[in-house]
N, C-alpha and C positions, 0 to 999 in steps of 0.2 A: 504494500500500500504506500502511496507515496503521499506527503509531509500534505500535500493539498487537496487528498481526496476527503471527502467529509466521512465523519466515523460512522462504521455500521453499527446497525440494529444487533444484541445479543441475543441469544436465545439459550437458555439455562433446557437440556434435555434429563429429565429424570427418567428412566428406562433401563432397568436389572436385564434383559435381554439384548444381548452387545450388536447382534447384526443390525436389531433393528433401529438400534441408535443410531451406528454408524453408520446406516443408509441414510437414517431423517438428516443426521448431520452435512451427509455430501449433500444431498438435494437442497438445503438449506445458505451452504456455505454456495452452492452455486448461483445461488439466486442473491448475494451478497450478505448474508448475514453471516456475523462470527454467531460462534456455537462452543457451547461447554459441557461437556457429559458425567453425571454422576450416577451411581447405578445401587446408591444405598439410602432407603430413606431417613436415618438416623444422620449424614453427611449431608445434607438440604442445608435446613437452620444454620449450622455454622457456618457453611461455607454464604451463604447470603448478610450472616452476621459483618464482615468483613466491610468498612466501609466501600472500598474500589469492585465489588462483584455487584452490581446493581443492574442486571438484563432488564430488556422492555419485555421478555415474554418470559414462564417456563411452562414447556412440555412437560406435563407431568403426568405420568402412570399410576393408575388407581392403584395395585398389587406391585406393593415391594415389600424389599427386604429390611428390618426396622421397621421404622413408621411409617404408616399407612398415608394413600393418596390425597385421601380423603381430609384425615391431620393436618397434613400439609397444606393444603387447600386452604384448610381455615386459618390457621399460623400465618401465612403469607398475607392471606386480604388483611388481618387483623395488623399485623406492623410492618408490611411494605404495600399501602393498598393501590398504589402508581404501577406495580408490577400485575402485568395481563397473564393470568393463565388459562391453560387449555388442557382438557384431562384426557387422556388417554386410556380405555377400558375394551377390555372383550366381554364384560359383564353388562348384557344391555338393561338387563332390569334395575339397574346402578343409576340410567339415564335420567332422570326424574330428580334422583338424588344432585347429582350432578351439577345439572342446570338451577337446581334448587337458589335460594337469593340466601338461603340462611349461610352457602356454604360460597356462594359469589365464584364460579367460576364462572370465563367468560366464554367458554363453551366446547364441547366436548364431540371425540372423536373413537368412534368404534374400530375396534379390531379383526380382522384385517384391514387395511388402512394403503390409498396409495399414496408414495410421496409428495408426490404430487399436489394432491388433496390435502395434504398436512400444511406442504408450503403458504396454499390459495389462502386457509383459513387462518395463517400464523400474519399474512399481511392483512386480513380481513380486519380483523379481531385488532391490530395494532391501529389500522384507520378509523375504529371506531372509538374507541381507548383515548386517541390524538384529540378529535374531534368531541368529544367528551370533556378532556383538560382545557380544552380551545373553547370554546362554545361560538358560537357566531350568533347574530341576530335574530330573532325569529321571525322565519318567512313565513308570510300567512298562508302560502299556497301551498305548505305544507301540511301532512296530517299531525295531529298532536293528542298523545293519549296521557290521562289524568287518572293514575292507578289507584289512586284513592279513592277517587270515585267514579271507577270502573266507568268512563266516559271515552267517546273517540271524538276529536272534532277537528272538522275541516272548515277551512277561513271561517273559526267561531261556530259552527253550528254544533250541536251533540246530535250524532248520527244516530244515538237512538239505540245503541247496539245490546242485546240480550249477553250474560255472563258468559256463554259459549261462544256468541258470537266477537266478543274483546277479548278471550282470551287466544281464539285462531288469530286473531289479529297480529294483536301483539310478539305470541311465539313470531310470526314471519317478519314481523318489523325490526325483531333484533339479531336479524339476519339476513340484510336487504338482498338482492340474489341469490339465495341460498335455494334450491328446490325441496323440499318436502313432502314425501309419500305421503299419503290419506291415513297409512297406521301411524307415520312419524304425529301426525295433526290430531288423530284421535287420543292418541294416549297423552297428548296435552288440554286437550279438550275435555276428558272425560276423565278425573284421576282417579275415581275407581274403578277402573278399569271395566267398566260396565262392554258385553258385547254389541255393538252395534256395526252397521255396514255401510260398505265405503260411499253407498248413495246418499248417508246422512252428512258425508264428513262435504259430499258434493250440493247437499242441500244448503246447508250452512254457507257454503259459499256465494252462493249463487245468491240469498239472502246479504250476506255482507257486501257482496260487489250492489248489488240494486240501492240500498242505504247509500253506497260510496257516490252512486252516479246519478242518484237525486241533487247529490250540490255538484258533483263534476262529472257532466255525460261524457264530457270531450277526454277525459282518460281513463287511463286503464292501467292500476297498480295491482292487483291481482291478478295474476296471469298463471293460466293452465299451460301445461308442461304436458304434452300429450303421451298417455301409458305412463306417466310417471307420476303427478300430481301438482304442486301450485307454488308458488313463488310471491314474492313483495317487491316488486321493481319500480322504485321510483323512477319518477323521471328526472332527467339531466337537465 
């Protein structure tokens, strides 16, 4: 690196299984981020204790050795809560836990996993993190949701939306591109895991997009992802 390049993004990899660290790592390092790998979760906390080891992200694997992902997770938001993490699991019914707000991870990634995919969401997740600390003005032509009072509003209107219908929302909004199966949206939709089918989760939508284009016919932030399911695509 030379004296005038501007310093890269780190990224702290927690991951007891060495291949597939050192895969995320190259794909990572190739895409300009330095990378650091520790493979013990009892070596986390210290080594972050350290004033000069301060990453923008860590990778971090539910199931280690020592202390658990989970631990760690919450250690981290509680006294470094600037640092973005992303949990790494083969354990899908962990996913709920996860995304949980109690335990603030900034979102999570199943296993098998391509590198690829690792990379997209480690710059996602830092653009939203950025934009977060930054905050800009609010544009009214934007939508805005009010958690507190389970509200959606667009330039000021309350769209009026039912508790199923704010929480489809929302899941897709804190992951603007991101596509989402009908089971990924029901099991956020419905946390007792009640059985229902995917024409409810297509219902629902269909409902929340009609709300949407009562105040804006002229767009389309919900968008079907054909055989696959739906998306939150703002516009630019």
């Amino acid at each position: 690196m030379h004296d005038t390049d501007p310093p890269r993004d780190s990224v702290l990899i927690v991951e007891d299984e060495p291949k597939i660290a050192r895969l995320v790592a190259d794909y990572l390092e190739g895409s300009g981020f330095a990378t650091r790998h520790i493979d013990h979760g009892d070596s986390v906390l210290p080594w972050l204790k350290a004033a000069e080891n301060r990453p923008a992200l860590v990778l971090l694997d539910l199931m280690l050795p020592g202390t658990d992902g989970l631990t760690l997770c919450r250690e981290i938001r509680q006294r470094w809560p600037g640092i973005a993490v992303i949990m790494l699991t083969a354990r899908v019914e962990e996913v709920d836990r996860l995304l949980g707000l109690e335990l603030g991870a900034d979102d999570y990634i199943c296993k098998p996993f391509s590198p690829r995919e690792v990379v997209a969401r480690v710059k996602a997740v830092l653009r939203r993190s950025r934009a977060a600390q930054d905050p800009q003005p609010a544009d009214p032509k934007q939508l805005v949701l009010d958690d507190d009072g389970w509200r959606a509003l667009a330039e000021g209107h309350d769209l009026g939306l039912t508790a199923v219908e704010f929480q489809l929302l929302k899941v897709m909004m804190q992951a603007p591109g991101r596509i989402f199966s009908r089971d990924q949206l029901m099991d956020h939709m419905y946390r007792d895991h009640r059985i229902v089918s995917e024409r409810t989760v297509d219902s629902h939508v269909k409902k929340l997009r009609k709300k949407i284009a009562d105040v804006w016919p002229e767009r389309e932030i919900i968008r079907s992802v054909y055989g696959v399911g739906y998306k939150y695509q703002p516009e630019e």
